[in-house]
C-alpha positions, -999 to 999 in steps of 0.1 A, spaced: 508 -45 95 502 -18 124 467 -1 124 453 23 149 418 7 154 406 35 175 419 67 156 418 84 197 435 57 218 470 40 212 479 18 179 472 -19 183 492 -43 163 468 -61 138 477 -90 118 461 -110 95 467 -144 120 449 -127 149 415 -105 144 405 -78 170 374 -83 185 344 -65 178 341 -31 195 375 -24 207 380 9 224 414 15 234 432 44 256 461 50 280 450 60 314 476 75 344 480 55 378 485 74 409 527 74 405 522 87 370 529 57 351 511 59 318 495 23 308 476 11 278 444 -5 282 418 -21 260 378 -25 268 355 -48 245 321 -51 246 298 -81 254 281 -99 225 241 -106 228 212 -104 255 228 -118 278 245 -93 306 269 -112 331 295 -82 341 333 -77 330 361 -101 328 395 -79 337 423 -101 324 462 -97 337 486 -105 318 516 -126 324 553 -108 321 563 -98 292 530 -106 274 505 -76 258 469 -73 249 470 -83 214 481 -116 224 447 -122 243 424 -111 217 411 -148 206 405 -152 247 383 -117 246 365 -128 221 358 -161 240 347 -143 270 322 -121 248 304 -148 236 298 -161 271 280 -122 279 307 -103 294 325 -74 284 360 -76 288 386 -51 300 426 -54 300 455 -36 305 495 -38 297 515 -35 328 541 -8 332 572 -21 317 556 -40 284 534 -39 261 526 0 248 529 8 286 554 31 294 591 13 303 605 21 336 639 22 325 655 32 292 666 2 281 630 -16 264 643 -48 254 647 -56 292 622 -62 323 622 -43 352 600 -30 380 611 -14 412 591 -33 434 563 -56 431 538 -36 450 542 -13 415 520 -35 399 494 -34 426 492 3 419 485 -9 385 460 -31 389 447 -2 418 446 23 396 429 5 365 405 -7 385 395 31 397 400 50 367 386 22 343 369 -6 356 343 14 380 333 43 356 335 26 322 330 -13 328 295 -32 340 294 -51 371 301 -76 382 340 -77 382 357 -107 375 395 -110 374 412 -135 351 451 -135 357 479 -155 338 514 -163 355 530 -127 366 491 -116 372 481 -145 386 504 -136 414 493 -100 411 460 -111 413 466 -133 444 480 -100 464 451 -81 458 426 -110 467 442 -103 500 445 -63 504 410 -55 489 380 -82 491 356 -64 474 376 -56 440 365 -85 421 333 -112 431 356 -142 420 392 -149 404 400 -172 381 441 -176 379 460 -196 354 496 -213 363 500 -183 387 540 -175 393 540 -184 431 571 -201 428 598 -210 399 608 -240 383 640 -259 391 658 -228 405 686 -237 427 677 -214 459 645 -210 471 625 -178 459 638 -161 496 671 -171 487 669 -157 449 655 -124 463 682 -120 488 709 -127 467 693 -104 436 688 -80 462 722 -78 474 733 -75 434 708 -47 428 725 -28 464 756 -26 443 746 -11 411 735 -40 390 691 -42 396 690 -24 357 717 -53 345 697 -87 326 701 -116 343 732 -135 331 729 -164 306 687 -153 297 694 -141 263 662 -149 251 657 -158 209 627 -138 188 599 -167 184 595 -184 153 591 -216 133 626 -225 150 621 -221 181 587 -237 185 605 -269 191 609 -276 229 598 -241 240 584 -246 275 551 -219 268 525 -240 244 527 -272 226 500 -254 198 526 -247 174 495 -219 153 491 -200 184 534 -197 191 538 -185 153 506 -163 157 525 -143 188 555 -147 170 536 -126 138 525 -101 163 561 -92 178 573 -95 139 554 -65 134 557 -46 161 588 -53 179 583 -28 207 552 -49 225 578 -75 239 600 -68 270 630 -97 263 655 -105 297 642 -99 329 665 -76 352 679 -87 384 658 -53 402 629 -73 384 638 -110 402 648 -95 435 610 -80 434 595 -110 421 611 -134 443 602 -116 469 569 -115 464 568 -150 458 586 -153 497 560 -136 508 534 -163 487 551 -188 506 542 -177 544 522 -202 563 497 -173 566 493 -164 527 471 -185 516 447 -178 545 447 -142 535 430 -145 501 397 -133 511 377 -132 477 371 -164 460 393 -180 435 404 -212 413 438 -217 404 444 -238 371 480 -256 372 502 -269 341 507 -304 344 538 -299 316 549 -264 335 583 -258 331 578 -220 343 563 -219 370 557 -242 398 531 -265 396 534 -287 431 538 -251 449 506 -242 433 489 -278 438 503 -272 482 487 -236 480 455 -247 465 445 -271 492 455 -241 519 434 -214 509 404 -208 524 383 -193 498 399 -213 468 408 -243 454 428 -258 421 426 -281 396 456 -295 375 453 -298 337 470 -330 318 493 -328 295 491 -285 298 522 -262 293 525 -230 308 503 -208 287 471 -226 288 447 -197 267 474 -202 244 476 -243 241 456 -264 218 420 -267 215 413 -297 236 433 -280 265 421 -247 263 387 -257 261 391 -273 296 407 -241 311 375 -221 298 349 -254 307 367 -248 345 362 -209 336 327 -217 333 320 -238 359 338 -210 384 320 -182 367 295 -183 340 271 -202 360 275 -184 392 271 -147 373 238 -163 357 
């Protein structure tokens, strides 16, 4: 079923396998290139006042899909505030093909994250700011650790997408050559052979995103009723940005740059993402460091119990104690 919980701000998709938190407000707000995104802000539960927790999401993913993870961060005192990215969710689509991902450069998601963090976070939020990031926004959140130190206190980034998995060129060489394809006309074209099946019971099996087969089917429900949340095939504009964003992550003189604190969590079991690449960048930073999880696929909020409740024991470690 699709409800609108807030009968002013945008429809969220409610189903019956995934409850909205308690005090949901949702909008759209405008970033400064006139994208129109959807956002989301929840409340903290009880006495106890320790700031917001901004999450970004990974690509492709959408706020529903986080509600059992804002309701986990409520109940550790912080109010929570997240967004969809241009290009998925009930953000508007770049292009006018929707079952496809594209951005025009990377950087656009910066303005994002810029623009939320103005127009939302600072009037509407209570500090302290704390950024949680997954995949996509890990690496999102890793760019802005190094343009604006004072944005968030700390940042806590899961399997962040700093380099792929078993590609056969290296993320330079992927953005050159997805460059080069995009030069000629094809950037708006889905990359060839990434036809990518609706998730359900059948594709559980294998998938390389979470071995917790009631938290697959739950996204899997959510996209069932309302197809419009998912963005399918990335585009090759969309690699040729990301890969070249990733180049950049790869510079001797990246990791260096992070200026605000951070922990990286890694997926022992990643098959998206690169978890040595990730391990190499953890022990380079200056102001961060990493921490492997056993036996983890790529969406760790999204994985069992017993491995999601090390992801937010590391959370708390990192955060909670530190806010107070």
């Amino acid at each position: 079923m699709n409800v609108v919980v807030d009968p002013n701000g945008p429809p969220l998709a409610v189903v019956p396998s995934n409850p909205v938190p308690e005090g949901v407000r949702a909008g759209y707000f405008v970033t400064s290139d006139n994208a129109r995104l959807r956002y989301a802000l929840f409340p903290r539960k009880g006495e106890v006042h320790r700031g917001t927790v901004c999450i970004l999401q990974g690509r492709s993913e959408f706020i529903e899909k986080y509600f059992e993870t804002v309701a986990d961060f409520q109940a550790r005192g912080f109010a929570v505030a997240t967004f969809d990215f241009r290009g998925q969710g009930g953000s508007d689509r770049v292009i006018g093909n929707r079952r496809v991902g594209y951005v025009d450069r990377f950087e656009d998601y910066w303005t994002d994250l810029r623009s939320f963090h103005a127009e939302i976070l600072l009037p509407d939020c209570p500090p302290p700011f704390y950024l949680v990031a997954h995949s996509m926004g890990g690496l999102v959140a890793l760019d802005a650790g190094r343009r604006d130190r004072l944005m968030f206190d700390r940042m806590f980034v899961s399997a962040p997408m700093i380099a792929l998995d078993g590609q056969p060129l290296s993320m330079v060489g992927m953005a050159r050559l997805a460059n080069a394809l995009s030069f000629i006309g094809l950037g708006q074209f889905p990359v060839p052979g990434r036809g990518e099946r609706a998730m359900s019971e059948k594709t559980f099996p294998g998938n390389p995103l979470t071995g917790d087969a009631g938290r697959y089917l739950r996204t899997a429900e959510i996209l069932k009723a309302q197809p419009g949340l998912g963005a399918g095939t990335p585009t090759i504009r969309w690699v040729a940005a990301a890969t070249e964003m990733m180049g950049e992550a790869a510079r001797d003189r990246f990791p260096g740059s992070v200026r605000i604190p951070v922990l990286m969590l890694a997926a022992a079991r990643d098959r998206i993402v690169s978890t040595p690449a990730i391990e190499q960048m953890g022990l380079r930073m200056r102001t961060g460091r990493h921490v492997v999880i056993a036996g983890a696929q790529h969406e760790l909020f999204m994985e069992s119990n017993a491995i999601r409740g090390q992801a937010l024991a590391a959370f708390d470690a990192f955060i909670t104690e530190q806010s107070g």
